[in-house]
N, C-alpha and C positions, 0 to 999 in steps of 0.2 A: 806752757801755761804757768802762771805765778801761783804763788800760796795764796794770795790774794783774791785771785777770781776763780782759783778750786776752791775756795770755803763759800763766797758767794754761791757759786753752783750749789753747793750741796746743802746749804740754807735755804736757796729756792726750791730745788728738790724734798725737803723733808716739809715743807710749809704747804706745795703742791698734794703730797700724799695725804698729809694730815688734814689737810680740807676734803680730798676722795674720800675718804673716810668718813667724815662729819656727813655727809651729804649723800651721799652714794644710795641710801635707800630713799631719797624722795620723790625719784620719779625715776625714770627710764634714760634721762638724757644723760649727756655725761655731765662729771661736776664743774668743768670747765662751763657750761650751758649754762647750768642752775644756778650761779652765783653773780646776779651782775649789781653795777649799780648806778643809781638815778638821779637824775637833779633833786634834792630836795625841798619839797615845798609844802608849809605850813598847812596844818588842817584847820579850814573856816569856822572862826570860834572857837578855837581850845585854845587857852593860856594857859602853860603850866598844868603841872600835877600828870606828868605823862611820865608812865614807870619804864619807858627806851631813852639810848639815847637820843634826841632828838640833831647831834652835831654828826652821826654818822648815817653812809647811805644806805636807801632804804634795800634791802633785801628782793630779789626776785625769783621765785622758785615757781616752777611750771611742773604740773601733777595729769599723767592719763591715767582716769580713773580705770581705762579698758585694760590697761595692764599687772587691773591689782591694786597700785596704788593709792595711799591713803589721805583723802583731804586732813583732816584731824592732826593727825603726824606733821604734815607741812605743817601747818598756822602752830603746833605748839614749839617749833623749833624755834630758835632763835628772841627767847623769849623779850629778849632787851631792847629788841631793833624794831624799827618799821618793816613791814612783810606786806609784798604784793605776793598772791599767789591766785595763776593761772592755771583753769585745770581745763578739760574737754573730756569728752565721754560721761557712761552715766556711771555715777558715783552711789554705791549700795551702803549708807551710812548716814547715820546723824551727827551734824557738826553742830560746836559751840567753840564762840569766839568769847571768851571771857579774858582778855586782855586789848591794849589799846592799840592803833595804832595800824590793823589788819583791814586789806582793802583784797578781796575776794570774786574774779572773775572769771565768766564761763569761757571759755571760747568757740567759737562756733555753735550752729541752730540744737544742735546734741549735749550740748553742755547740760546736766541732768542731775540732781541731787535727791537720791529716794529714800526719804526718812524730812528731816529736820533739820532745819538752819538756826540757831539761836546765838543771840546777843544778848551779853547778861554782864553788867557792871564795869561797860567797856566805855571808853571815848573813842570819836574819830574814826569810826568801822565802816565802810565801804561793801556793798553787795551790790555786784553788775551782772546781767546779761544772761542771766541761766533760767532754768526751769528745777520746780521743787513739786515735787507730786508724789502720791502714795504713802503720805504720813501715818504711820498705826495710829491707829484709833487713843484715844486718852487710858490711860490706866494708872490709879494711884498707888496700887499695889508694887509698879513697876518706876514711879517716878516719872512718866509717860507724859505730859499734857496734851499731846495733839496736834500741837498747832504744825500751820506748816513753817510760816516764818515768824519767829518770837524775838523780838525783842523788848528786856526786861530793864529797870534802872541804869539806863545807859544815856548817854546822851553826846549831839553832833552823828549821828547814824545816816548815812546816805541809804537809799534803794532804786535801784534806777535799774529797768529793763528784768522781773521779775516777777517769775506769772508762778503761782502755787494752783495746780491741781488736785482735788479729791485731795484736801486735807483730810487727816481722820478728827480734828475737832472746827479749829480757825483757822481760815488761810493767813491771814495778815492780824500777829497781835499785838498789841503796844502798849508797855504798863509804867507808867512813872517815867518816861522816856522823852528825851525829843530827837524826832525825825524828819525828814525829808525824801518824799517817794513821789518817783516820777517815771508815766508807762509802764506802769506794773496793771498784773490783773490778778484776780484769785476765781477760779469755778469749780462747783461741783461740793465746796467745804459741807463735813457732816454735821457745823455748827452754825456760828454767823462766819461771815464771807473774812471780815474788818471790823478790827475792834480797838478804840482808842481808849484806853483807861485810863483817869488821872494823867494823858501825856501831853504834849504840845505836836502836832503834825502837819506839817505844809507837805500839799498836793501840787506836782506840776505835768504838765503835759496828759494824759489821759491817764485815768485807775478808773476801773470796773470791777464789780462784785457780783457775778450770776450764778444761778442755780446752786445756791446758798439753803441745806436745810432749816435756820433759822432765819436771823437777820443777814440783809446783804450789807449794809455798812452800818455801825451802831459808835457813836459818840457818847462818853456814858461817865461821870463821876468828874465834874469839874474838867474835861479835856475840853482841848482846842483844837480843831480844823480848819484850816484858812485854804481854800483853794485859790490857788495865786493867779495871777491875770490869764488870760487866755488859755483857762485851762478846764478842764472836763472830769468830770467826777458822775458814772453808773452805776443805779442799781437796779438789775432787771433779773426777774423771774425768781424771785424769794419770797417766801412768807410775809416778811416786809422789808420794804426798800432803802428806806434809810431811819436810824431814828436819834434822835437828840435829845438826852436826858440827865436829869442830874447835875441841873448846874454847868452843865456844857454847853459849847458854842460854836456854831459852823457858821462861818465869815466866807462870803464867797464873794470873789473880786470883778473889776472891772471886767467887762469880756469874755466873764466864763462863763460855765454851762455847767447843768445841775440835770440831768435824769434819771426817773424817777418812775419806770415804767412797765406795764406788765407784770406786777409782785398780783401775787395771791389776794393779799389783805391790802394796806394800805401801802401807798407811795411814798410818802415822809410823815413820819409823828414827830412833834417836836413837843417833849413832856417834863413835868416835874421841873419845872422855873429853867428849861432851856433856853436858847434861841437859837432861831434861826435869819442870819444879816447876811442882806445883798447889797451891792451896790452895778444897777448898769448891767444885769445878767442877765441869761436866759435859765429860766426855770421850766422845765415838763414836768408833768406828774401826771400822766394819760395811761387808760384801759388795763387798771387797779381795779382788783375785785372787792376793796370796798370800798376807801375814801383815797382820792388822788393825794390831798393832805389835812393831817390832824394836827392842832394846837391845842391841849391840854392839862389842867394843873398850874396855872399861872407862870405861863410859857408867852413868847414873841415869840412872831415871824414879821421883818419888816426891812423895808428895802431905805438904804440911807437917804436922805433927803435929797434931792434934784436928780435921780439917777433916772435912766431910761430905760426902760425893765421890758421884757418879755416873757411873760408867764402863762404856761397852756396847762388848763388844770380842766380834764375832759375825758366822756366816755371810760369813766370809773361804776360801779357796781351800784354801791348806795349813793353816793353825793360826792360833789367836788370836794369842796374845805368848807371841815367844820371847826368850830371855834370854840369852848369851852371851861367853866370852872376857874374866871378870873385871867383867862388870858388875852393878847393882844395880837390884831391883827391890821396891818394897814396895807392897803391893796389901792395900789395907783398905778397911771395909766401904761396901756402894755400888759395889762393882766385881763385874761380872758377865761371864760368859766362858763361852759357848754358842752351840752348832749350827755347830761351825768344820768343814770338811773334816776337816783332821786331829787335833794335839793340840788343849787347850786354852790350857794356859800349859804352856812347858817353858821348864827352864833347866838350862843345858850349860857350867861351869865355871864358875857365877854365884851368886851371892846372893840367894833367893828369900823375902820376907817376907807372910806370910797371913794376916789378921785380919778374921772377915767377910765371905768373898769368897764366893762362888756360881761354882764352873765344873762343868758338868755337860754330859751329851749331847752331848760331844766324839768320834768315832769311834776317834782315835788316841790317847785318855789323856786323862783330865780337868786333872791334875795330872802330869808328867813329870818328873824330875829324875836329871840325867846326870852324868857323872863329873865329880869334885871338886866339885857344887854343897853346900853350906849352904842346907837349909830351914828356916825358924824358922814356928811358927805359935804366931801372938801374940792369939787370938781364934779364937771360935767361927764356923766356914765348913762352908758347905754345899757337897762335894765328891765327886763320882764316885766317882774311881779316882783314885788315887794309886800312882805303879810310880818305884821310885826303883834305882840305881846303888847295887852296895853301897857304895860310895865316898862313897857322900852322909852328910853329915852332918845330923841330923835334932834339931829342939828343939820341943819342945811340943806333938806328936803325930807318928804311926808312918806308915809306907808300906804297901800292901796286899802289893807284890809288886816284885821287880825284873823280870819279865819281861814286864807289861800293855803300858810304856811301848819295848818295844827297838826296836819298828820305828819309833816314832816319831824316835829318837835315831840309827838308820840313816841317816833319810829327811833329816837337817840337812845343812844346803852347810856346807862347805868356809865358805865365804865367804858371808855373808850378802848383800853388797852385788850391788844391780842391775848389770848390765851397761854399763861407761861410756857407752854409746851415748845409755842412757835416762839419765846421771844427770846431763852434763855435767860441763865441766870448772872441778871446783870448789877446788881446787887451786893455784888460777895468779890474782892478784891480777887486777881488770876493769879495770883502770887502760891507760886507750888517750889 
């Protein structure tokens, strides 16, 4: 053998150990395993400002948490590079990704993280495939918040295939952020289910929010929710079911589907100068123990011009959709409002638009409308009763009576909104 290809060797030999080394405590496998590398390819939307190098491969490191080891350890190693890490089993810790560039997968149906997931001041971060359940409860004392999955001022953030059980605050939080979450769910959280603060977040494929002690999905301080075409967004069996407030906006796309069903109190509120826009969707909001949906505080709910809508807003507690305090409502055809407790649609100082609509077999008033409302009807509807306020101003057909509707218009709160208890405190920035 030459001098030659004895120094090679033992160049490659000291290069070999000294990666054993670097590596050797991040999982079980050997380090020849742990280290591989990948095509690279750009993260959707981020230009620049990325603290790795982006000209080298990305890192792959595989973690069983059965063995001891540690998520956290993996993702802070390597701090310069792009990092896939794969892990299986269930994992007894809370992880934070506070760096760019980390994309984080379960493997297989046991893939389990018991604590907390958070994204906090990151671009480009990745969550696939696992389950997050048993978050301790919030504590300030401890720096604690709760949630199950947080992400905080970050933005470009994927979620795809991530279900948060029995959070101890939020299953799913989102503050200053934009994201992307598709087939994810959250049940059992001991606060609201989903919570979008100030962020920007598109919905794909199915997300659900059940048995939520407060809200199941809450839209709240100028955010946006757009659920993207053919796609499905639930809130069943919470306090209430979805609510849009604050200058927020929930855009729901061609083909999708909006329910809204089974909550305690109301099915959708949409409050405080929110909206809520469809176009061509299918909306539920059925067997709500009190209103299927609320619009109140100089708030819209309105479907975009020419769309084809199906909307079943039924066998709710007090009344289908009521209307309220300056806001706007236009309900065309495909929207159907029947078998509620009480009214079916009332609006009470609001703007009421009909074209096509069906509310019938309402006990308390098919159609209601209360002082200072504007009703326009813009289309042939198929309609009970009609009991209007002489104060209402009426376009494009007549009221039966002012007095069908009076107890309906008795029986309206003061205040439409739940009880702070149930709605949390939505008000106050999550920023801990």
């Amino acid at each position: 053998m030459s001098t030659v290809q004895r120094t090679v060797l033992i160049v490659l030999f000291l290069f070999f150990i000294s990666m054993s080394a670097a590596l050797g405590s991040v999982g079980p496998e050997s380090s020849m395993n742990l280290l591989r590398t990948a095509r690279m390819t750009p993260i959707a939307g981020v230009e620049g400002g990325l603290n790795f190098d982006t000209k080298r491969a990305e890192v792959r490191v595989r973690v069983n948490c059965d063995n001891g080891r540690s998520l956290q350890n993996a993702i802070d190693r390597f701090p310069n590079r792009r990092l896939r890490v794969e892990f299986k089993g269930t994992c007894v810790e809370s992880v934070t990704i506070a760096r760019n560039g980390v994309t984080l997968v379960g493997v297989g149906e046991e893939a389990t993280v018991v604590g907390q997931v958070a994204v906090k001041s990151a671009i480009g971060v990745r969550l696939e495939g696992f389950t997050v359940r048993d978050t301790p409860a919030e504590d300030p004392v401890l720096d604690r918040d709760g949630d199950g999955v947080r992400v905080l001022a970050s933005t470009g953030v994927e979620i795809s295939g991530v279900e948060v059980i029995n959070a101890g605050a939020r299953g799913f939080s989102f503050e200053r952020s934009s994201v992307d979450i598709r087939d994810s769910s959250t049940d059992g959280a001991k606060g609201i289910g989903f919570i979008a603060f100030a962020a920007t977040v598109d919905v794909a494929g199915t997300f659900a929010s059940r048995d939520s002690a407060v809200n199941g999905i809450c839209i709240v301080a100028a955010a946006s929710l757009f659920v993207l075409p053919n796609s499905t967004i639930v809130a069943e069996r919470n306090p209430l079911g979805i609510i849009v407030e604050e200058l927020a906006v929930m855009t729901v796309a061609l083909g999708s589907q909006v329910v809204a069903n089974d909550n305690f109190g109301d099915g959708i509120q949409v409050i405080g100068q929110g909206a809520l826009l469809y176009a061509s969707a299918a909306i539920e909001a059925t067997n709500n123990g009190r209103y299927g949906i609320a619009v109140t505080l100089l708030s819209h709910f309105t479907a975009f011009g020419g769309s084809v809508i199906d909307v079943e807003v039924a066998n709710n507690g007090a009344g289908g959709m009521i209307i309220t305090s300056n806001s706007a409502v236009v309900a065309q055809g495909g929207f159907t409002v029947r078998d509620n407790g009480g009214f079916g649609i009332l609006a009470d100082n609001a703007v009421l638009g009909l074209a096509g609509v069906t509310s019938t077999d309402n006990p308390g008033g098919d159609v209601v409308a209360g002082f200072g409302s504007k009703v326009v009807f813009a289309g042939s509807s198929n309609i009970g009763t009609i009991s209007c306020d002489p104060t209402v101003l009426v376009r494009g057909g007549q009221c039966d009576s002012a007095a069908n509707g009076a107890a309906a218009l008795e029986a309206v709160p003061a205040d439409l909104l739940l009880p702070s208890s149930l709605r949390g405190s939505l008000g106050v920035s999550l920023s801990r």
